[in-house]
N, C-alpha and C positions, 0 to 999 in steps of 0.2 A: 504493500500500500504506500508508505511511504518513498521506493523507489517511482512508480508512476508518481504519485502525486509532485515530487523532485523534477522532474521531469518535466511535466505541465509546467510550472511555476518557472522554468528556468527557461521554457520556450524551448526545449531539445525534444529528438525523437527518439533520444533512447533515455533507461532509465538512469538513475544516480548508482545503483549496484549491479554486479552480474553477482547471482544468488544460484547457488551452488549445493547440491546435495551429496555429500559423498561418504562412501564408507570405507572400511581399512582398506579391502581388497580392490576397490570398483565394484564389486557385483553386487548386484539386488538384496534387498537387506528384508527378510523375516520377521515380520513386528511378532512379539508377544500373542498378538491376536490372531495370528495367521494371515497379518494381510499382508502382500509381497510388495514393496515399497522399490519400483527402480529407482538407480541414481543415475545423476551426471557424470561422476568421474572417481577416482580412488585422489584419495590424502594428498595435497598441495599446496604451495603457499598462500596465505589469504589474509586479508587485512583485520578480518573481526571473525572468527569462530564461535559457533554457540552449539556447546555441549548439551542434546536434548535429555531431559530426564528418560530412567529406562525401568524395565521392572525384571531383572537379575540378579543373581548373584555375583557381586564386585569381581570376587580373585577370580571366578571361573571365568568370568568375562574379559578378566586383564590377561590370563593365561591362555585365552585364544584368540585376543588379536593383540601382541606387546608392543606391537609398532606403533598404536596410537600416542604412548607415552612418550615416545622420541619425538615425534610426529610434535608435537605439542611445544616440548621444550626447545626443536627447534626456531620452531613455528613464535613462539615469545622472544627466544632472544632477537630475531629478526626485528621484534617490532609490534606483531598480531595483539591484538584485543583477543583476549579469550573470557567467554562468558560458560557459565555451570549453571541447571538448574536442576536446584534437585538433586538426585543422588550424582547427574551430570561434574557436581563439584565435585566429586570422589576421584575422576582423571586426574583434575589439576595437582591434586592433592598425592595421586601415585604420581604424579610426574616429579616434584619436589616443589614445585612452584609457588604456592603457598606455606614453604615452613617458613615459620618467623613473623605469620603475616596473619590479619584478622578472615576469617572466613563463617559462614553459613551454608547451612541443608536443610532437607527436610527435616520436619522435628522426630518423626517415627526412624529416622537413620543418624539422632544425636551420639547414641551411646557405639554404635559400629564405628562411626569415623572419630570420635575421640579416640575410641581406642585402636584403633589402626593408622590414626596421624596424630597421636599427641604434640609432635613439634608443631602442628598447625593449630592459630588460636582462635577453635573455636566460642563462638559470640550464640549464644544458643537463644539470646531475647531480640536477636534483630533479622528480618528477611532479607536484606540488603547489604551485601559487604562492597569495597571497591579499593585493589591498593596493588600501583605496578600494573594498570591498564588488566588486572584479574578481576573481573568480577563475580560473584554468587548472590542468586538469587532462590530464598529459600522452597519456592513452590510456583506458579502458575501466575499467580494474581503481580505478587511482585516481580516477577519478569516481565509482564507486561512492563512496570513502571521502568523497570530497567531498558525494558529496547525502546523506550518511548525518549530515557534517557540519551542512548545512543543517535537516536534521529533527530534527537535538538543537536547534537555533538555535527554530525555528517552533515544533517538538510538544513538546518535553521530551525527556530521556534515556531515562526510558523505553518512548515511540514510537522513539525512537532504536535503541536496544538490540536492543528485539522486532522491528523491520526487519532491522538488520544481522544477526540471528540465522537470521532467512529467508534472505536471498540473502549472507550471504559464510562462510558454514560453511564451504566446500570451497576457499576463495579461499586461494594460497598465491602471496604477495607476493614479489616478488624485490626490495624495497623496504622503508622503511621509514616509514610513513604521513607525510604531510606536515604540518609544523606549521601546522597550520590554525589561525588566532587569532593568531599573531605578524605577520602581514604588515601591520597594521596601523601597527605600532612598528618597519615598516622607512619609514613615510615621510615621511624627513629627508633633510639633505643632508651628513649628516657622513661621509663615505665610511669613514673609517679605523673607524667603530663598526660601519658596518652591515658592512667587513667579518671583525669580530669577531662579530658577531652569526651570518654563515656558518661561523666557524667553531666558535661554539659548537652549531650545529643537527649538525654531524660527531662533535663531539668530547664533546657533553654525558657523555659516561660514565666519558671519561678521568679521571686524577687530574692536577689542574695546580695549581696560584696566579695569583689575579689579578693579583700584583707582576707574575708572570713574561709575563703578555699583555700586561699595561701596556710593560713593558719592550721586550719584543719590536715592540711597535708606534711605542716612539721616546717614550712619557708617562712621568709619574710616577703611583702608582695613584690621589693624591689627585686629578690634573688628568683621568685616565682615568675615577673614579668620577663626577665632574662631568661629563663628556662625556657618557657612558651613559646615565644618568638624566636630561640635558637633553634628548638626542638620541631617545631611545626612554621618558622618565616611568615607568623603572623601576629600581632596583637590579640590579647586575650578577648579584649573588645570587639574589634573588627569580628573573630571571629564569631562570637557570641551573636551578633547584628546578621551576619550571614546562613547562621543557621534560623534564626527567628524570619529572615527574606524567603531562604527558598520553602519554608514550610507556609508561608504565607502565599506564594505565589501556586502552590498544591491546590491550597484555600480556594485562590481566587480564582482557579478554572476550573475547582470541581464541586464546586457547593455556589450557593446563592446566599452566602452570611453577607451580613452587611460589613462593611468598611470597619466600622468601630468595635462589631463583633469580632472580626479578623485581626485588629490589630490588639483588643483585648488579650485575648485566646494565644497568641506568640510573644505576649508578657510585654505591649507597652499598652499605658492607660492611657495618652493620649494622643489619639488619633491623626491629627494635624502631623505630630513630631516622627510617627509611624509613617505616614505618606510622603514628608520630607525625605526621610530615612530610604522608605521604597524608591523613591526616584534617582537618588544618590545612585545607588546598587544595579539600578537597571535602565535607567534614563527612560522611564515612563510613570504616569504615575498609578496608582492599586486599581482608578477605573479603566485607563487607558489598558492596563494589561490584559483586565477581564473582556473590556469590549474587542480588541484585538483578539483573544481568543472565541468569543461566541461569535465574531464576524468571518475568521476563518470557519469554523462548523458551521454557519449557516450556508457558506460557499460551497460545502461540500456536500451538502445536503442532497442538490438535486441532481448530483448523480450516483449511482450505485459503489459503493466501495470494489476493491480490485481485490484479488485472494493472489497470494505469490505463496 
């Protein structure tokens, strides 16, 4: 969908992707169900990979195709985005690519992959991980946000938007989207920030002080403000404002709260100093966003979505 709709918008006749099915071998691949799936082509280089969830057993599976694990950590040092969903993460994870690194899965495959990749640090409370162009998504629903993520990344926000406006209108999250774009600036080795950094992705809406996390974690703020910013190249501030923006900007295209509701809800009380805020971040401002998104979906409306 988003490849045609890239396309359109760019005034080209072909798409923004060549979308590729492939398996170890090249040959047609047996689903669980019996249904015979052809593909395009056997394992090659590619810019973004996404590991489908499957319903196997892991070793047996890695013991009759191993090439996919080379396959992989070639495929990353090169450059590739590689995406897991589902038990999907369990490759990256025999590949080595996430040890030292935050990850997610399904939650019925928490206790298997702890204990077959403890160097990998599993986050067992979030569906969203992202760090070193790896990302996991714990199931279905957040992978959507995920490739939704990717196609603001490739197409723009507005192929973004007009996607997400197609298939997740009816989606009702039992979650709260994952901060896609911070996993980056968890990789250090300062433990006591990054886990500051968890607790600001919980808490971004509470009202605190940063004496009082400083304190709380054993610093002073001046040795904590140096930490942060060595450790993650950002102000504690900034960051805190960034996570409060992109959860508001969730808000502002998937719900119909008001403004003051919206800016309540991501922890500032008033509204004005919020929309200031929003504009700084994005050069638009919290209506401009939302009308830019409902005017892409109403554009899309009158024609049928594409299935790739």
């Amino acid at each position: 969908m988003a490849a045609r709709r890239h396309g359109r918008n760019a005034s080209q006749d072909t798409s923004a992707f060549e979308i590729l099915l492939v398996s170890p071998d090249g040959k047609p691949v047996r689903s669980f169900s019996e249904v015979v799936l052809p593909v395009d082509s056997g394992l090659g280089p590619a810019d973004i990979i996404i590991l489908p969830p499957y319903w196997s057993d892991f070793q047996q599976l890695h013991r009759r195709v191993p090439q996919v694990v080379d396959w992989l950590r070639a495929q990353h040092a090169a450059g590739s985005i590689i995406c897991g969903e589902a038990m999907g993460v369990f490759w990256m994870a025999q590949a080595g690519l996430l040890d030292g690194k935050e990850a997610t899965t399904y939650w019925r495959f928490h206790r298997e992959f702890a204990e077959r990749f403890p160097q990998v640090l599993l986050n067992r409370d979030k569906h969203l991980s992202d760090a070193d162009n790896l990302y996991c998504a714990s199931g279905s629903t957040s992978a959507r946000d995920l490739y939704i993520h990717l196609i603001e990344r490739f197409c723009g926000a507005s192929v973004a938007q007009a996607v997400a406006r197609d298939i997740l209108y009816e989606v009702r999250r039992t979650y709260t989207p994952g901060r896609i774009g911070f996993g980056g600036q968890k990789l250090h080795q300062d433990l006591t920030i990054l886990q500051i950094q968890e607790w600001l992705e919980e808490h971004y809406a509470d009202k605190f002080r940063f004496e009082d996390v400083a304190r709380e974690h054993g610093m002073s703020i001046r040795n904590f403000m140096r930490r942060f910013h060595s450790a993650t190249g950002d102000k504690p501030l900034h960051y805190l404002q960034r996570l409060r923006i992109e959860t508001a900007k969730g808000l502002l295209s998937a719900t119909r709260k008001s403004i003051k509701t919206i800016s309540y809800e991501v922890g500032y009380d008033d509204a004005s100093f919020f929309a200031r805020l929003f504009r700084q971040h994005t050069e638009l401002s919290p209506n401009q966003y939302r009308r830019q998104f409902q005017r892409n979906g109403e554009r899309s409306a009158g024609s049928p979505p594409s299935l790739g």
